[in-house]
VEXTIVO-830818 format. One record per residue (C-alpha): x, y, z; residue in one letter. Coordinates in steps of 0.1 Angstrom, whole numbers, padded with zeros to 4 digits. Layout:
residues N
       X       Y       Z   aa
       X       Y       Z    A
...
end
This chain:
residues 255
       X       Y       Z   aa
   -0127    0307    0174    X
   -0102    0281    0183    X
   -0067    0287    0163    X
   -0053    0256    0147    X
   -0020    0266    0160    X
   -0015    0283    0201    X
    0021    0283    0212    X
    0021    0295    0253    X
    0049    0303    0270    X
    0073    0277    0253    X
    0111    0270    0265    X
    0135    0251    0247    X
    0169    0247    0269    X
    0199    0226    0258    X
    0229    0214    0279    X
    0235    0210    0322    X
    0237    0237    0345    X
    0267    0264    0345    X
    0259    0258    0310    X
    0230    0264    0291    X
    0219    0273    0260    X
    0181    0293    0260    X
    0171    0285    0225    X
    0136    0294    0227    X
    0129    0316    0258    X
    0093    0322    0266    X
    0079    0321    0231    X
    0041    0325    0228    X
    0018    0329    0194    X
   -0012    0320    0180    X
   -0016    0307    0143    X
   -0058    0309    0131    X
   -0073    0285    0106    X
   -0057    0300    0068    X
   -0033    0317    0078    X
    0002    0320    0061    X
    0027    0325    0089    X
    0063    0334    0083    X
    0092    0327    0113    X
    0122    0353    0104    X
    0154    0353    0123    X
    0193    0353    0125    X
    0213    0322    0121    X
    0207    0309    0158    X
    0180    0328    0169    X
    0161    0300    0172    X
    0134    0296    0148    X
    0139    0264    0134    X
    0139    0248    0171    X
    0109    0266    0176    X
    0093    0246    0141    X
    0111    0212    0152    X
    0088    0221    0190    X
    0056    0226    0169    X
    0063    0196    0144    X
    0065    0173    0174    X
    0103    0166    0163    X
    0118    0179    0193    X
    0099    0178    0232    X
    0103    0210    0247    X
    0115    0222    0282    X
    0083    0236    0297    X
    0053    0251    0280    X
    0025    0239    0260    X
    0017    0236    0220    X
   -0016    0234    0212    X
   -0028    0217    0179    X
   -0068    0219    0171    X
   -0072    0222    0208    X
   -0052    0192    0216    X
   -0019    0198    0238    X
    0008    0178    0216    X
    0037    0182    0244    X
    0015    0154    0264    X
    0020    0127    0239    X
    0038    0103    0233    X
    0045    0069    0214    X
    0015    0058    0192    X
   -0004    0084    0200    X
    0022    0108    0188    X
    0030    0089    0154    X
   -0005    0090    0146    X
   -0014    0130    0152    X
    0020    0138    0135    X
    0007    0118    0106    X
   -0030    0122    0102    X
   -0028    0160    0113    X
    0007    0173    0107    X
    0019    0183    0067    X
    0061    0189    0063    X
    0081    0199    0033    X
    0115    0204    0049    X
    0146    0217    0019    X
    0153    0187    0017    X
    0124    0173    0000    X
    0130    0138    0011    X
    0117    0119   -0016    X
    0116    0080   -0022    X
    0143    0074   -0054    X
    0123    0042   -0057    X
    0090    0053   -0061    X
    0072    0074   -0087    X
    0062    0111   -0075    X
    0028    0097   -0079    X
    0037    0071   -0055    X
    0058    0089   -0036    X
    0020    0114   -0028    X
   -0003    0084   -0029    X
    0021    0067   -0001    X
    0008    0090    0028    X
   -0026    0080    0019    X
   -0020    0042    0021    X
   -0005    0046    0051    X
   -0038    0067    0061    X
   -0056    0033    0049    X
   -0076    0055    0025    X
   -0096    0033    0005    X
   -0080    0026   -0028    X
   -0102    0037   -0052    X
   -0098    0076   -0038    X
   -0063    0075   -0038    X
   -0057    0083   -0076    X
   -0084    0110   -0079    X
   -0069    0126   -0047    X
   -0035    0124   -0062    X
   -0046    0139   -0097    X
   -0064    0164   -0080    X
   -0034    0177   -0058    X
   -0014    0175   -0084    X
   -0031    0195   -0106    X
   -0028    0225   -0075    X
    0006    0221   -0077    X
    0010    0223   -0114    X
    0028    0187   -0112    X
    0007    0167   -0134    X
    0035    0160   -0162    X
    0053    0145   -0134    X
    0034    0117   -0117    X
    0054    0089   -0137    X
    0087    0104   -0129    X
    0115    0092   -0108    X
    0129    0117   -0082    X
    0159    0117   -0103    X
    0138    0128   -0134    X
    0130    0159   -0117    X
    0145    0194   -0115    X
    0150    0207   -0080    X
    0113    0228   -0078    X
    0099    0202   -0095    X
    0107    0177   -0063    X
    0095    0204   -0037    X
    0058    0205   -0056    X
    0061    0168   -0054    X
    0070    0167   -0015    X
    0045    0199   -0009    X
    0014    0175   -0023    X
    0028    0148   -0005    X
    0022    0171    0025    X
   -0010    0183    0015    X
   -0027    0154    0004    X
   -0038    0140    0035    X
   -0057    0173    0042    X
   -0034    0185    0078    X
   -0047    0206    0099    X
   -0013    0228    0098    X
    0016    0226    0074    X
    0049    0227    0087    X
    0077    0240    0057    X
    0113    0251    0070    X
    0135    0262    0041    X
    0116    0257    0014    X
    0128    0274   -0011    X
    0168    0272    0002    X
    0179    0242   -0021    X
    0161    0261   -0053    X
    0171    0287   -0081    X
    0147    0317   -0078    X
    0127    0309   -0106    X
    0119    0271   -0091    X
    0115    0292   -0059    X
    0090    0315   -0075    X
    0073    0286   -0088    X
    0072    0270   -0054    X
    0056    0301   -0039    X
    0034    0311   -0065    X
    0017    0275   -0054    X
    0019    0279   -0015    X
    0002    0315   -0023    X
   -0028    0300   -0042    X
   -0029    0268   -0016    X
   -0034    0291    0013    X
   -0059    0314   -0012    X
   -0075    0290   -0027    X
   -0078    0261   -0004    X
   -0073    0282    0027    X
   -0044    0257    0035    X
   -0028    0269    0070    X
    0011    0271    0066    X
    0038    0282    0088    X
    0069    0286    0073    X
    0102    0291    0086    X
    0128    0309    0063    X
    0158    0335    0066    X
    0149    0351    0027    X
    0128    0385    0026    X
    0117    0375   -0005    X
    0102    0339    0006    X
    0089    0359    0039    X
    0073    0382    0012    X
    0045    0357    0001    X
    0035    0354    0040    X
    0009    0374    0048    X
    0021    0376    0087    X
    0053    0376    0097    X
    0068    0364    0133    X
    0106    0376    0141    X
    0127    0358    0165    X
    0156    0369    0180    X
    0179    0352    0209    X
    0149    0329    0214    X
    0124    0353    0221    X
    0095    0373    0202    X
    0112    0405    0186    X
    0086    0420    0168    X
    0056    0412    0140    X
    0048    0424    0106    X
    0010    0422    0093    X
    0008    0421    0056    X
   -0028    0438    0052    X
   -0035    0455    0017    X
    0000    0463    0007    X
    0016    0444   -0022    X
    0050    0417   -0018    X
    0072    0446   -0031    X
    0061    0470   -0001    X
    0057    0440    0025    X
    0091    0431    0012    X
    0111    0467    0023    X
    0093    0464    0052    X
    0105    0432    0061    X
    0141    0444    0044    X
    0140    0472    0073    X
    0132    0444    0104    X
    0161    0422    0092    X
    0184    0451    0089    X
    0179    0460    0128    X
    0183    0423    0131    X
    0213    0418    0112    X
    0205    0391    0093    X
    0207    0386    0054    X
    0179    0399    0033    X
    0178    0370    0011    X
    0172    0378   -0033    X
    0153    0413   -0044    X
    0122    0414   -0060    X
end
């Protein structure tokens, strides 16, 4: 089977020669269809230039990311806009709403840019945000909201248009641990239940924790994985306390 996600041999170099910085050094993965993918590192290792590669944000040195089969490296312009929009979901920490508009505006808006046919768009938008346990808030202003209740809005937002991967770096960084929890509780049952395909970059054990694979980056390069399998979050969670120990990075809140 085809992953949705297939990473080979990436490089990400910054600056001239005599001086350059290998932020991602020969990076290669592969993300299947449902997966829930975690990117751990240090500060600098690396993984959110790796994320910015994959969400088309930044154009990488050499290598190739593969999206549904379709090498994204190779586009460019239009043709870039539109893949990033019809097949690309983001919820970045900062959720980057519209003050302006309504969170049930601020969902419906990626589906009228879409051109989806008006008379979906509200049963779409109800449905979503009943997954995300955002219902009370549809006729809120950004400002009206608490801090998780903006990252549901912006993960529907992301969701709604039915990507083919979504993109989330940070999620939970901007939130108190109980919006946090309420954040991941939602991603868990997204990826469960709808078999949503996320990859999420984060430097908390406790966010990682709710992945069910996890990638570690270090000095730009693959440093090791951990598999989930049957074990529970507070197992997976030592586990991935004992990785970032040996990488020396923080280990984020405790179960």
């Amino acid at each position: 089977m085809e992953p949705i996600l297939n990473v080979e041999n990436l490089q990400k170099y910054y600056g001239a020669r005599g001086s350059v910085t290998r932020a991602i050094d020969d990076f290669s993965f592969r993300v299947n269809e449902g997966e829930f993918v975690g990117i751990m590192g240090a500060s600098g290792s690396g993984k959110t230039t790796l994320l910015n590669c994959i969400a088309t944000i930044d154009r990488p040195t050499a290598g190739h990311i593969r999206i549904e089969g379709k090498d994204v490296t190779g586009l460019k312009g239009k043709d870039l806009s539109r893949f990033r929009r019809e097949r690309l979901g983001f919820v970045f920490q900062d959720c980057n709403l519209l003050d302006t508009l309504t969170a049930f505006e601020n969902i419906a808006l990626a589906l009228t840019i879409l051109k989806t046919p008006a008379g979906e768009i509200e049963g779409r938008v109800q449905e979503t945000a009943r997954l995300l346990d955002i219902t009370p808030c549809l006729n809120k202003f950004p400002y009206q909201l608490s801090g998780g209740e903006r990252q549901r809005v912006a993960a529907a937002r992301a969701i709604i248009t039915r990507p083919a991967l979504v993109l989330a770096d940070e999620p939970t960084g901007a939130l108190d641990s109980k919006s946090a929890r309420l954040l991941l509780d939602r991603f868990e049952e997204l990826n469960g239940a709808q078999r949503t395909t996320i990859l999420m970059v984060t430097h908390d054990a406790f966010t990682a924790s709710y992945c069910r694979r996890i990638l570690f980056i270090k000095d730009g390069r693959p440093f090791t994985e951990l598999v989930r399998g049957a074990s529970g979050r507070k197992d997976f969670f030592a586990r991935i306390i004992e990785v970032v120990t040996l990488l020396g990075g923080d280990s984020g809140d405790v179960l």
